[in-house]
Every structure is written in C-alpha cells, then in structure tokens.
N, C-alpha and C positions, 0 to 999 in steps of 0.2 A: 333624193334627200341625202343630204352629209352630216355625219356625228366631225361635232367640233371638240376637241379634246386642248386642253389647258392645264389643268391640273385631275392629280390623280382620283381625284373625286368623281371626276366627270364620266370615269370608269363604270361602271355599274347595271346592276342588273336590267334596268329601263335602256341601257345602251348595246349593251349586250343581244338584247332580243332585236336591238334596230341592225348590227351591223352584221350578228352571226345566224340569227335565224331570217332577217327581210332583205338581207345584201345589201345595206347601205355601205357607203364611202366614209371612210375618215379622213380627216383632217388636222393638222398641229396648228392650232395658233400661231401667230407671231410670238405671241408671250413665253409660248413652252419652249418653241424655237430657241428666242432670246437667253434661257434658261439653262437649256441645255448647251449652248454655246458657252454661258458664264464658267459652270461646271464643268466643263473640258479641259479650258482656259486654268484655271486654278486647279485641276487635278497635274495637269502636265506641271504645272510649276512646283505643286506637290512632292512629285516622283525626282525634279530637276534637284530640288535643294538639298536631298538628303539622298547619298548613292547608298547608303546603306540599309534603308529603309527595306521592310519586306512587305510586299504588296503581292499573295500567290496569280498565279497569272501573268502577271505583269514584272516582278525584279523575279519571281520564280517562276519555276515549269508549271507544269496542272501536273492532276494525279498523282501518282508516286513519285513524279520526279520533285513535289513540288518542296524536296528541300535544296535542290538544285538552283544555285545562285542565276543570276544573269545578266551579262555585261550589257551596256545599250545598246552596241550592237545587236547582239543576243535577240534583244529583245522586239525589236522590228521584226527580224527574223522568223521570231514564233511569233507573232501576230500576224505573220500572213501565212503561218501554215494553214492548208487546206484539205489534210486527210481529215475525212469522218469517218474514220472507221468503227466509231463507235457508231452509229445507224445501223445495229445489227439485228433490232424488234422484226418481226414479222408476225402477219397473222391477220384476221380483221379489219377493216382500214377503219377510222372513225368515219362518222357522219361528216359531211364538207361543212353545217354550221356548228362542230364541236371544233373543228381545226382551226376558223374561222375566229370562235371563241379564244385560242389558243394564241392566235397573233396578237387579237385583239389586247388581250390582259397582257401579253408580252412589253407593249405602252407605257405597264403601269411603273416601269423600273426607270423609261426613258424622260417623260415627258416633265420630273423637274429637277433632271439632272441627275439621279443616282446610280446609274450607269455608267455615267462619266464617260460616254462616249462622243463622236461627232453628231452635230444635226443631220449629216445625210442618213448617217445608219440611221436613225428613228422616222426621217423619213422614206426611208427602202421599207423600213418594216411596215408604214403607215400603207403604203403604195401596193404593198400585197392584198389590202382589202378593194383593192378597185372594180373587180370584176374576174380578175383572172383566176384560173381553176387554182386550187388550192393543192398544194403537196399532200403525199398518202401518208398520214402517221399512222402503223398500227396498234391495234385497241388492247395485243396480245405480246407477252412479252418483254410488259415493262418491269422489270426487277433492275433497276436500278437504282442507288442511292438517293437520286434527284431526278433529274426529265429531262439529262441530256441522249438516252437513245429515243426520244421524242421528238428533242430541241434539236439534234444534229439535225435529222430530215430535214426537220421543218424548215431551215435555215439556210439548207443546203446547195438551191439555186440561189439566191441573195448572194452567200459569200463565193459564189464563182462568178460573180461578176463585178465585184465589189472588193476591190484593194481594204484590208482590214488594217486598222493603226492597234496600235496599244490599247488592250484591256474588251478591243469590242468584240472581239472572239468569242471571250465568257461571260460577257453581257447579253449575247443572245443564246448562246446557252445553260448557262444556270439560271437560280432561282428557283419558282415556282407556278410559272403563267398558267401550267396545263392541270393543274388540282384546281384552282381559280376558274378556267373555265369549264370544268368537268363538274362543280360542285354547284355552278352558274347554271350550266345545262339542266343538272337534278330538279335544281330550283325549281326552273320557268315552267318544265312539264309537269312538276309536282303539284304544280296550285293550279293547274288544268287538269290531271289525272281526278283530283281529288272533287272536284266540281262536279265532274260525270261520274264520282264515285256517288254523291250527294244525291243525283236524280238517281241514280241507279234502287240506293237503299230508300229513298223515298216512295219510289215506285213500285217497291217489293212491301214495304207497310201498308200503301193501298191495297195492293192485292190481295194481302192478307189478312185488310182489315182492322191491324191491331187499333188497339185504343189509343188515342191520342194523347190521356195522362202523361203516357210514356215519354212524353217529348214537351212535356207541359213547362209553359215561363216561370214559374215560379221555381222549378229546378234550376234557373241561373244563377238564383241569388241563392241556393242551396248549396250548390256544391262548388260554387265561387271560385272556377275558373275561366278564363276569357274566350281557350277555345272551344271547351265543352259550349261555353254560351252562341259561338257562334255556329256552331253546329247543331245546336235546340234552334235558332232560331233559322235555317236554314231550312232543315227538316220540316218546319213549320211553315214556311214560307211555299214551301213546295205543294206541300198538301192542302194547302188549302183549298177547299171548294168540294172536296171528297165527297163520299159517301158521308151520310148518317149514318146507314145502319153498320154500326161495327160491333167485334168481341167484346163481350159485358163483360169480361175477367182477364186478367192479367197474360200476354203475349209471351212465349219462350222465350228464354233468353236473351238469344243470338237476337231479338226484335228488339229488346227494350236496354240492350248496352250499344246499341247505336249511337247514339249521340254523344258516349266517352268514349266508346269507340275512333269516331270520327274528329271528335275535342282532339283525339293525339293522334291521327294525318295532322289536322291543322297548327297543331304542338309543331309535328315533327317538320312540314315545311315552312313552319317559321325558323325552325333554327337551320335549318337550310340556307332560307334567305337569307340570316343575316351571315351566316360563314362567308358565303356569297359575299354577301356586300363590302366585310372586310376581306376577306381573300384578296377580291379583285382590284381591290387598293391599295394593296400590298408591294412595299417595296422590299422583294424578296433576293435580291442580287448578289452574289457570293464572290468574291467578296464586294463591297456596298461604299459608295460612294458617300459621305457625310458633307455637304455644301459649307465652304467657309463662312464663320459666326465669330463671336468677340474675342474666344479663345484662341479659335485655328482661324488662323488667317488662309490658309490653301486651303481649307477642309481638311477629310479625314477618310483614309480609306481603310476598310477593317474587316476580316475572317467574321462569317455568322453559316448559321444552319439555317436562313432565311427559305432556302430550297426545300425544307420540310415542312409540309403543311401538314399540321396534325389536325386540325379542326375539320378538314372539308372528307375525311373519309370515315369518322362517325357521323356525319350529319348524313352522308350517304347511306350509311348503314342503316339511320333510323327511318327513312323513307322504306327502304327496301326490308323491313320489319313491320311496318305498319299496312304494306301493301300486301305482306304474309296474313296479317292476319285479317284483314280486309276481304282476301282471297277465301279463309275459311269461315267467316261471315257469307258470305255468296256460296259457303256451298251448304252450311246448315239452313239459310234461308229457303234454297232451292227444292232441298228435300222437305221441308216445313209445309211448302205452298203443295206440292205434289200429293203427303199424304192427306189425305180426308180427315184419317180418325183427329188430324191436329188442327189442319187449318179448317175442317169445316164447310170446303167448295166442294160441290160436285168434280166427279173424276176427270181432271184434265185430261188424263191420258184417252177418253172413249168420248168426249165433244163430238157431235155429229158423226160419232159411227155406230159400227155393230159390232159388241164383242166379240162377237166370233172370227171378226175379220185383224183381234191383235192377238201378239201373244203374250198378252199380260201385262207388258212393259211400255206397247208405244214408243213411236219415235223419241217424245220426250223424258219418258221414263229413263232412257238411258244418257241424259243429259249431266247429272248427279255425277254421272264416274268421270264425263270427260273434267268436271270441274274438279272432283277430285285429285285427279292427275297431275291439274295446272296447281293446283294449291300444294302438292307437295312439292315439286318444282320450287315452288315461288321461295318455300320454306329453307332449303338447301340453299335461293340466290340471298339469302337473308341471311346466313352466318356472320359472326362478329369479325369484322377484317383488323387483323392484329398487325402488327409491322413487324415484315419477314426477315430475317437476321440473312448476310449473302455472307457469302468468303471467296466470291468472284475472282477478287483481287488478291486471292492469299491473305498476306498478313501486312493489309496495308489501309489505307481511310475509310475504306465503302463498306463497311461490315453491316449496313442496316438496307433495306430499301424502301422505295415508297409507298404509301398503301392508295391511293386517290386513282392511277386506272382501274386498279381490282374493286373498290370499292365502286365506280359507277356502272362497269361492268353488271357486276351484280346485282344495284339499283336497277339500273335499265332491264336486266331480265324478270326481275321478280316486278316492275311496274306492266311491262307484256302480259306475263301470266295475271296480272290483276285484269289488265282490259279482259284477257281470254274466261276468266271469272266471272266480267260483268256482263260479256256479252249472254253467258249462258244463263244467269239471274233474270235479266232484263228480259229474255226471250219465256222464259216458265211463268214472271208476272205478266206480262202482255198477255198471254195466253189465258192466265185464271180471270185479267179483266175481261176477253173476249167471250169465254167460259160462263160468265158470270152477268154477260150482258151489261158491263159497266163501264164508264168515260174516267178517263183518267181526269183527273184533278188538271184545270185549266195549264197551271203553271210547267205540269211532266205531258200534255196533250201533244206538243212539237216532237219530243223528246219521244213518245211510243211511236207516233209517226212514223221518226226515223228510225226507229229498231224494227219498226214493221215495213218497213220499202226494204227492208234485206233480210226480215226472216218474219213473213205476213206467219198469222195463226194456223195452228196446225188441226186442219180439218181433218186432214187423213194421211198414215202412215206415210211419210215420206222420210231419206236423207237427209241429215239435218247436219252433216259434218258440215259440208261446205257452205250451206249459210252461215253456220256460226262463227266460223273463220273469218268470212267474208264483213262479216260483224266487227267482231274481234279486233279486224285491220282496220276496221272505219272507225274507232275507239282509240286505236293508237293513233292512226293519219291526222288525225282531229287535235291528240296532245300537241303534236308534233307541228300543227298548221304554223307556218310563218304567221 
C-alpha cells in the first residue's frame, strides 16, 4: 500500500500510523507536483524583481551571519554548501517509526508550495519512505532553538547527492516536522496505552469486587463530561457478566475515582490528537513561502517562529502525568486486593500452601514495592517541561530551545513505567480471581488469558521478577504493534 499525499490535510494521524508505524510508501500527486512547481516558479521571480529584498537564507546567510547581505552569486554558492556541522546530538537513537514520522511531516511544508523549493527535493524527501533504512537521529541532546541538529542528520545523505538551489537548504532544515511527529507518536500509543489501561482497572474492580454504583450510568449525565462518560461506559462494558456477589458498602477510593480518573487519560489523549492533527498540517518553514493572491502577484516570502511548536510538548506532558497517576492507582489497588482486613479475599499470599513454607510476605506480597518503584519513576518522567533558555550562541538569535524531544522523552518513560504498573495490577487481580475460584467477566476472559500465559497463578513461592517484565514488555510491544 501507498499513502497518496496532495494537500497538507492528507498528513495526519490515520497516515502517519500507515507510513511510520506499517512502512507504507508515499507518493505526491501530480496535483502537489504541479503545485510546488507554480511556487518555485513565482518565488524565483520573487527574489529576481527586487535585489534588495531580504529573504534570511536566501539574500542572507543563516545564523549570525544572517545580517550578511548576499550577492547572486553569493547566493548559489551558499545553497550548495554542504557542511553539517551542526548534527552534533548524540545519544539514544529514535525508534525507525518516529524518524519515519519525521520525514513524513517534513511533506507538510513541501507539498503546496511553502517551501518554495523544487519538485525534486519533495520528491528525494518522498523517496526516503520507500523502504530504505532510515538515518539515526538522537533522542538526546536536542537543545536547540528548532530541529535543525535533528534535521541536519536526517537530511544528510539526501543533500550529498543532491545539488541544492536557493532556499532548499532551510526548507529541509527548519520548521517544525520533528514536534509533529513526536506528538503524532504520543498520540497513536496513547489511545492504545489507555485501552489496556481500561481492562487493567476493570479487572482489578472484579477482583475486588466493588460495587458497581460506582461506575453507574446515571453518573454521565451528572457530572457532564464527555470523557468521564466514556470511561463509565467502558468500565461497564467490560464488566459485564461479573459476579453478583459484591461489597455491600462503598469501595476505597483509589476504586471508585476510576472513571474521572480515566475521563482525564481520555481528556488528556484527546488533546494530544488533536495537537497531533494540527501540528502535522502545519506549515512551519522559516522563513515560509506565501503563494501568489490578488495582492502579491510573486507571493510573499517572510521570518516566522513557525519552528516552535508550543502546543505538542504540553500535550506530551499531559499523557505523561496522567500515566503518573494511573501508575499510583495500580499501586493502591495492588495493596487493596492484597490486604484481607480491606478487600475481604482470603489470603493471596498462602493459596494452596502451608504457612509455614512462607515468610509472611509471599512472592506476591513483595509485588507492591516493585510498583512502587515504577510509580515514583513515572512521577519524576512527568515534570512540567518548560522551554529551556540556551546562550549556545553567546549573544546572538537562539537564546530559547525546544521543549518537544524532552517532552516525549518523558512521555515515553513514564508510559513504560505505567505498562510496568499494569503488569504487576493485572498479575495480584488474576490471582485473587483464581484465589477466589472466579471467571473473569466474559469481555476481560481473553485479556486474564493473556496475563496468565506469562505470569499463570501463583501456587507456590516462586520468582516473579521475570515474569513480570516479561509481562510488562508484552504491554508495551502491544502499544507499539504496527
């Protein structure tokens, strides 16, 4: 399968998952083609009519030099330099379908002209989705103003083989492509993450029984939000078919804010998506081509901070807060179902043994601390990511840098530590249903299933680290599935 791309719309999260997470092919239209030819076409006449015109990049140098006039000469000249010497990042590489993402949204500047560069470069850049292995960007190291020690890499073999004209230099490296696809990335596994967060805490109310008021429909229309509603209704979806006999009295806590809980994951990866969705349509280009209309006959080429994406590294931040506290929801549930005096189950920890053969605690008993561990973790990858002030440059343009690597950074680890949370939740309910001689609710039956083909019930003292890892990865491989 091929993603046919024509206009900037075409960009988007449903394309994104085709080309960056399942290796489809792109393609330009003839349309966008035709497009980006018109916009070259009247840029170059642009820059011809008026020599005194300042367009940085292009009548100027880049960086500090860019008060630096430039003759036409000149200007050929610097459009085929080819040091990168900025590609100084190291550290982590990304994932090949966040790089993937990365070219992808790189599109969104070319494809109806605001780049103002040739058809071939949009299609060099198109042509790197074909199959071939993808350049290393690292995931470490990005303090820059914008994403060109991102964009240099990434671009790196393209312009060695590729005579560059005017302006297409900083058409592939500035802007914004790599916050677009970093926040596109967030997205996709976010509203997977949060699904198997869904069975997760559905499957810990079975096992514990609570009452089901707690998740009752009539709370839709009480507290009159959309995601809380879809999250009661979830919740209920899941359980159905349960037990009868449940707690006659009201569940702790950490049981019965479940569902606003979960209302803000689904809060928080909606405004994900939609950052997502404009990010990645985003004609972010520095400076930005404006196509000829009734005023400007050549168009209009013009200095913007389009390379700043402010939107896609709180919308990261809010995943990776919600998956904080998601994390310490899995660990008061854990200890909930554990103790007796609360939950009311006979003792998980001694299920078909002989006291005398533990020491108190049981293999599962000490499950509580590893969760605890991942939850403080998760808490530190959930700080608020502010935008870092640099002076890299001394005293000269770049004084700010970008927050959108650090931010999915973060996202990504504190989303880990949630699976490593669910895994160990998921593994304490299976157990009090097995405990308890009970079938999970028709809809989580697949679901304990598969928690139990990699951590079966625990009859007797065994090692539980490695199953629950082994869990833990099959939780994240699962977000991650193409």
């Amino acid at each position: 399968m091929t993603v046919s791309i024509t206009t900037r719309s075409d960009i988007n999260l449903e394309t994104v998952l085709r080309v960056a997470w399942q290796n489809e092919g792109v393609t330009l239209s003839e349309t966008a083609l035709s497009e980006i030819a018109r916009c070259r076409a009247a840029f170059l006449k642009l820059i011809d009519k008026d020599p005194s015109l300042v367009i940085y990049g292009v009548t100027t140098a880049m960086g500090e030099l860019a008060h630096t006039r430039l003759s036409i000469e000149e200007r050929e000249r610097h459009a085929r330099i080819k040091a990168f010497a900025a590609a100084t990042s190291f550290g982590d590489p990304f994932p090949e379908r966040v790089v993937r993402a990365m070219v992808f949204a790189r599109l969104a500047n070319f494809v109806e002209g605001h780049a103002a560069t040739t058809p071939r470069i949009a299609l060099a850049v198109a042509e790197m989705l074909d199959g071939r292995p993808m350049p290393t960007v690292a995931s470490s190291g990005q303090g820059g103003a914008g994403e060109i020690l991102a964009l240099y890499p990434l671009f790196a073999e393209l312009t060695s083989r590729v005579d560059l004209e005017v302006k297409e230099r900083g058409s592939l490296i500035n802007g914004s492509p790599c916050a677009a696809a970093l926040v596109a990335d967030s997205a996709l596994s976010a509203k997977r993450r949060l699904q198997r967060a869904e069975q997760v805490f559905a499957l810990s109310i079975e096992a514990f029984r609570a009452p089901l008021e707690h998740y009752d429909e009539a709370l839709e229309t009480l507290w009159g939000d959309e995601h809380e509603a879809a999250a009661l209704t979830g919740l209920r979806s899941h359980l159905e078919g349960g037990t009868n006999e449940r707690r006659n009295y009201q569940a702790p806590v950490s049981f019965r804010i479940v569902p606003r809980v979960l209302g803000q994951a689904y809060r928080a990866v909606a405004a994900a998506e939609r950052a997502a969705t404009i990010s990645l349509r985003s004609a972010s280009d520095n400076p930005i081509f404006i196509p000829p209309d009734d005023k400007h006959a050549y168009g209009r080429c013009i200095s913007t901070g389009g390379y700043h994406n402010a939107m896609a590294a709180p919308a990261m931040d809010e995943l990776a807060a919600i998956w904080a506290d998601l994390c310490l929801l899995c660990d008061r549930h854990g200890s909930k179902l554990l103790n007796g005096a609360v939950s009311h189950l006979p003792n998980l920890l001694m299920v078909d043994r002989n006291p005398s053969d533990s020491d108190g605690h049981g293999a599962l008993g000490y499950v509580p601390m590893a969760s605890t561990g991942y939850l403080e973790q998760a808490k530190l990858a959930a700080q608020t990511t502010f935008i870092p002030g640099t002076e890299s440059a001394g005293s000269g343009q770049d004084d700010v840098a970008t927050t959108a690597f650090i931010a999915w950074t973060k996202e990504e680890k504190a989303g880990r530590y949630l699976d490593a949370c669910m895994a160990a939740l998921s593994t304490i309910a299976s157990q009090a249903l097995y405990a308890t001689r009970r079938n999970a609710p028709p809809r989580l039956a697949r679901f304990t299933d598969e928690v139990r083909s990699i951590v079966p019930p625990v009859k007797q003292d065994r090692v539980l680290g490695p199953e629950l890892e082994r869990l833990s990865r099959h939780f994240t491989s699962e977000t991650f599935k193409p």
